[in-house]
LOSELO-269751 format. One line per field, with one value per residue: chain; x, y, z of N, C-alpha, C in turn. Coordinates in Angstrom, 1 decimal, always signed. Example, Ala and Ser with C-alpha at 12.3 -4.5 7.8 and 13.67 -1.06 7.14 Angstrom:
<recs>
chain: A:A
n_x: +13.2:+12.8
n_y: -5.7:-2.2
n_z: +7.8:+7.1
ca_x: +12.3:+13.7
ca_y: -4.5:-1.1
ca_z: +7.8:+7.1
c_x: +13.2:+12.9
c_y: -3.3:+0.0
c_z: +7.8:+7.9
</recs>
This chain:
<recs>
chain: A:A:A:A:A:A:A:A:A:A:A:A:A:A:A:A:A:A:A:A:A:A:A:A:A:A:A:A:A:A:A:A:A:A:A:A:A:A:A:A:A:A:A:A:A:A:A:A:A:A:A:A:A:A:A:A:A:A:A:A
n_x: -12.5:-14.4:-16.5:-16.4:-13.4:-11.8:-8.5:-6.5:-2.5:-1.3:+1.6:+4.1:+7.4:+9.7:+13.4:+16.7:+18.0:+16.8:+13.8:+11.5:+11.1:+9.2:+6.7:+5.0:+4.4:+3.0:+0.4:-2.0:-2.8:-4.5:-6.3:-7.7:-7.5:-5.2:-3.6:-1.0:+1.3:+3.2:+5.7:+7.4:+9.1:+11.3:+10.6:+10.0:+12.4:+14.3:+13.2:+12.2:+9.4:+7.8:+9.1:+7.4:+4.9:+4.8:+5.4:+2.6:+0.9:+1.6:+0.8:-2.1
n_y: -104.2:-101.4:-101.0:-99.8:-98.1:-94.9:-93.9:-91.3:-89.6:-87.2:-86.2:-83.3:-82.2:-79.9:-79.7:-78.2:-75.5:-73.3:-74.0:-72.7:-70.4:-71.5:-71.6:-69.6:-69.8:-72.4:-72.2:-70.8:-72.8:-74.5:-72.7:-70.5:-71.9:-73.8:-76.5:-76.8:-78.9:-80.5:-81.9:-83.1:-80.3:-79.2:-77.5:-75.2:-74.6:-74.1:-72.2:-72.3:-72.8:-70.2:-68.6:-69.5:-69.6:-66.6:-66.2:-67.8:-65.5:-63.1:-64.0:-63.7
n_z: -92.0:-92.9:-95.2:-98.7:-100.3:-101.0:-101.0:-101.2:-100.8:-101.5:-101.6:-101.3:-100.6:-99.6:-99.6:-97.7:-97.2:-98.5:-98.9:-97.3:-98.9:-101.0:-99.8:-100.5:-102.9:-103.0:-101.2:-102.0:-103.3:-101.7:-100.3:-97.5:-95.1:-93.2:-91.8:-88.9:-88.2:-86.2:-84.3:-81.5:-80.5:-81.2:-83.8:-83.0:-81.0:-83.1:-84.8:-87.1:-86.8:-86.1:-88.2:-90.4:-89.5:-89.4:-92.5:-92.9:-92.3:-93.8:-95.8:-96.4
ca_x: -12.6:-15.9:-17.3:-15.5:-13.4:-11.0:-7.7:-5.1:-2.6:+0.3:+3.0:+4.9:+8.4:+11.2:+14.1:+17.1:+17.8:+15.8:+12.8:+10.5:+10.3:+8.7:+5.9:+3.9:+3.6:+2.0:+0.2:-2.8:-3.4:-4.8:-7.4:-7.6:-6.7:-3.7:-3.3:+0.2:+1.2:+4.6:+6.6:+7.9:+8.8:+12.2:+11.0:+10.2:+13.8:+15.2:+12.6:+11.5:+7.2:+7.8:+9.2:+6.3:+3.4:+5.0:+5.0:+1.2:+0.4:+2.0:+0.0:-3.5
ca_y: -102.9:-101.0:-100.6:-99.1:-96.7:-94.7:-92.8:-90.8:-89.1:-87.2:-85.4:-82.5:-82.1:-79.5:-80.1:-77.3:-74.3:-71.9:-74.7:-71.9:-70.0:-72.2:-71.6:-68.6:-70.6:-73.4:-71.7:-70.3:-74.2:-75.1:-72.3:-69.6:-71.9:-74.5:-77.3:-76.9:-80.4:-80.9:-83.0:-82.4:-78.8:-79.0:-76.9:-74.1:-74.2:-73.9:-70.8:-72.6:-72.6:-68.8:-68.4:-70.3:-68.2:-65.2:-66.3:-67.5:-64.2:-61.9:-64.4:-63.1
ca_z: -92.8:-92.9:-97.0:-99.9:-99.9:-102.0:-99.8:-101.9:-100.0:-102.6:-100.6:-101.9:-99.5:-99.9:-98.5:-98.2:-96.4:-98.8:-99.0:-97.3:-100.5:-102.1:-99.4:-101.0:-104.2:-102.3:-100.3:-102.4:-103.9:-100.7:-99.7:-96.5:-93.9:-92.9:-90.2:-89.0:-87.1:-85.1:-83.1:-79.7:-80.3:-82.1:-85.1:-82.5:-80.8:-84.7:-85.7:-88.3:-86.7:-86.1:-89.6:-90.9:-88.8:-90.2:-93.5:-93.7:-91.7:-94.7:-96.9:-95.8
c_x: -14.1:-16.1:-15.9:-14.9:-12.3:-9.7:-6.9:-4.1:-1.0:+0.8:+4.0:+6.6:+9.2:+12.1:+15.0:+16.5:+17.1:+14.5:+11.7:+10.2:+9.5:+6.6:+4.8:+3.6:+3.0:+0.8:-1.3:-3.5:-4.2:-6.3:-6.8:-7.1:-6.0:-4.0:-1.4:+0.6:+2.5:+4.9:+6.3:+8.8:+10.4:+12.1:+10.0:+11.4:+14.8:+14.7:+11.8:+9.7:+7.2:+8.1:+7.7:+4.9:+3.5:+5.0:+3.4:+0.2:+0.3:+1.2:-1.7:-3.8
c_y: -102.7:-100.8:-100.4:-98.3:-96.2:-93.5:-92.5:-89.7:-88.8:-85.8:-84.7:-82.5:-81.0:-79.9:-79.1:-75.8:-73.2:-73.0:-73.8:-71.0:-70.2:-72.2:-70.9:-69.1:-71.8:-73.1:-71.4:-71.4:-75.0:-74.4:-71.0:-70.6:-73.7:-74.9:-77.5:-78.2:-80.7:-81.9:-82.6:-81.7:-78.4:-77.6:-75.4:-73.8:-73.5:-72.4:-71.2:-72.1:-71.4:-68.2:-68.9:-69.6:-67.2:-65.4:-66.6:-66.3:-63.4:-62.2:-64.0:-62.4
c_z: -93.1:-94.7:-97.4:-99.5:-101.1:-100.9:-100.9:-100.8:-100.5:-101.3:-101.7:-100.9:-100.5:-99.3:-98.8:-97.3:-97.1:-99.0:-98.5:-98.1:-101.0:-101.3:-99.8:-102.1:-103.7:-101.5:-101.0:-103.0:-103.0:-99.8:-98.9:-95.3:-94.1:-91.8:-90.0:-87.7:-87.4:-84.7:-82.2:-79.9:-80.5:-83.0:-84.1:-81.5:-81.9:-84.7:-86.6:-88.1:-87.0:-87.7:-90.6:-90.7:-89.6:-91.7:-94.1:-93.5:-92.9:-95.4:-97.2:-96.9
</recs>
């Protein structure tokens, strides 16, 4: 292990079919921009990414 260090690393989760809700009150605690990181490409067969674009699009 190189030097000191200090990592924290707190996780929010919703879980629940209205859990994207909760996205525009999260959303503004974080800044202008968002790293959105996937699988293998499930949660664009669902809708879910698409749902998700369009939501931080509106957020602008």
């Amino acid at each position: 292990m190189l030097g000191n260090f200090s990592y924290k690393n707190a996780t929010k989760l919703y879980f629940g079919e209205e859990s994207l809700k909760f996205l525009n009150e999260e959303l503004p605690k974080y800044g202008k921009n968002v790293q959105l990181i996937y699988g293998g490409g499930s949660v664009k067969k669902n809708g879910i990414y698409d749902e998700v674009v369009r939501i931080l699009k509106e957020s602008l």
